[in-house]
PLY file of the C-alpha trace (Angstrom):
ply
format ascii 1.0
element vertex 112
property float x
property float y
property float z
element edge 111
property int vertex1
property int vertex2
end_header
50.90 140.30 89.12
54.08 137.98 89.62
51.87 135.79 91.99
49.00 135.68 89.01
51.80 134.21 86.63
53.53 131.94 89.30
50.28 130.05 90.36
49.36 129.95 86.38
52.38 128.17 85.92
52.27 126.05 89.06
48.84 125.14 88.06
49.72 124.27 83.98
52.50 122.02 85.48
49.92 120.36 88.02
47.67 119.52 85.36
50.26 118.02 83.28
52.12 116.20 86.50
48.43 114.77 86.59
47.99 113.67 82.53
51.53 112.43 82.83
50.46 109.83 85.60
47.27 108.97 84.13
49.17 107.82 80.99
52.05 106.07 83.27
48.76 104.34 84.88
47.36 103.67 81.74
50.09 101.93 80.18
50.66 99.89 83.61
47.68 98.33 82.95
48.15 97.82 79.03
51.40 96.16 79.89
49.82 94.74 82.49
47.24 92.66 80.41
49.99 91.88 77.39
51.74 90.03 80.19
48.74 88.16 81.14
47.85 86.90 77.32
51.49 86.24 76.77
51.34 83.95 80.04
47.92 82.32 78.45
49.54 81.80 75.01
51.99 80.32 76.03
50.08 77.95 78.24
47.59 77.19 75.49
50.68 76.53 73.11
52.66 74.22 75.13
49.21 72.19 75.58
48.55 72.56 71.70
52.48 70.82 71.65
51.54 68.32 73.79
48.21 67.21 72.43
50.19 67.64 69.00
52.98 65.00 70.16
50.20 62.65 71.68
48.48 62.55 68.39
52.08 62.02 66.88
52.60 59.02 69.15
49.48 57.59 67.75
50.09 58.19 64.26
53.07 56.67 64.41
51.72 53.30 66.22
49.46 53.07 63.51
51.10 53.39 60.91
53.96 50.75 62.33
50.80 48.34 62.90
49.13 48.58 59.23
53.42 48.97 57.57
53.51 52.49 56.07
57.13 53.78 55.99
56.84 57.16 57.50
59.94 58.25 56.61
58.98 58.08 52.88
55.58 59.75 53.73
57.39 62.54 55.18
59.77 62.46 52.61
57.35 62.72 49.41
54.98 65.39 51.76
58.07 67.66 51.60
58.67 67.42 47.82
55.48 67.90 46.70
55.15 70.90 49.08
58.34 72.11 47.66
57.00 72.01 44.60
54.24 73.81 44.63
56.13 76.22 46.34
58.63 76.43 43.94
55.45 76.31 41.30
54.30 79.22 42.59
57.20 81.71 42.38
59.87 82.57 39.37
59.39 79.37 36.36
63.08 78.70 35.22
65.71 77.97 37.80
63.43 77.34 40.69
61.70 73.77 39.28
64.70 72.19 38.17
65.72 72.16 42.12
63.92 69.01 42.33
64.80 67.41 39.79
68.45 67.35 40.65
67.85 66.27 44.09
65.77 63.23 42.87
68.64 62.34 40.83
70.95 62.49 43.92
73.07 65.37 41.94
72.91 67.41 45.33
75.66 68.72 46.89
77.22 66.37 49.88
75.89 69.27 52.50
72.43 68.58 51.42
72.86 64.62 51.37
74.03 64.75 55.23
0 1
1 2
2 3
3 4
4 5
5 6
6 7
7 8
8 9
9 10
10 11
11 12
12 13
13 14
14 15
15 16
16 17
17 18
18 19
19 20
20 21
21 22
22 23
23 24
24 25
25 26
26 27
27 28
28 29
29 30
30 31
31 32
32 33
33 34
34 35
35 36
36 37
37 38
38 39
39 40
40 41
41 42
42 43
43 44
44 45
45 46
46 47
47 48
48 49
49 50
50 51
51 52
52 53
53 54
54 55
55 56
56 57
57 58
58 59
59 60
60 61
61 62
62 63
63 64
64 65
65 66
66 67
67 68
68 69
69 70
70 71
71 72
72 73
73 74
74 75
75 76
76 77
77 78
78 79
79 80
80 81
81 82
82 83
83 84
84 85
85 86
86 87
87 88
88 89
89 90
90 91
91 92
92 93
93 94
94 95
95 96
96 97
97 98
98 99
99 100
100 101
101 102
102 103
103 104
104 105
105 106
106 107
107 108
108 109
109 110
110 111
């Protein structure tokens, strides 16, 4: 009856041995395929960047040729999106931010 027990055992640990390598397996290949869209995300981003800095380029001549000040544009883009974000959230202290800075009332660390 010892044997009966023993190859019970044996047999319970064989059958997990065999569900523990199916799951290693398993997760190979899930990592496996993570890697590989990680690898295409990043290639498809760093295109996106570069497409995104072409466009830039072109903006840029453009505006140069017909005399829009980008910096302002940039500038006033900011403001009014800090506005409405600032809109958006608590009412009292958050809308006089702007204010002050258009006044130049900043602190020097924000002027640099």
């Amino acid at each position: 009856m010892g044997f009966g027990d023993t190859a019970k055992r044996i047999q319970t640990l064989a059958d997990k041995a065999e569900q523990t390598y199916k799951r290693l397996n398993d997760l190979r290949d899930e990592v496996d395929r993570t890697q590989t869209t990680v690898s295409d995300t990043g290639e498809r981003v760093r295109a996106l960047e570069n497409e995104m800095a072409e466009q830039r380029a072109v903006l840029d001549a453009v505006a140069r040729e017909v005399g829009v000040d980008l910096d302002s544009v940039s500038a006033q883009a900011h403001i009014t999106e800090a506005e409405t974000t600032t809109g958006d959230g608590a009412d009292a202290g958050t809308d006089t931010v702007p204010e002050n800075d258009d006044e130049g009332t900043g602190s020097p660390a924000t002027e640099s």
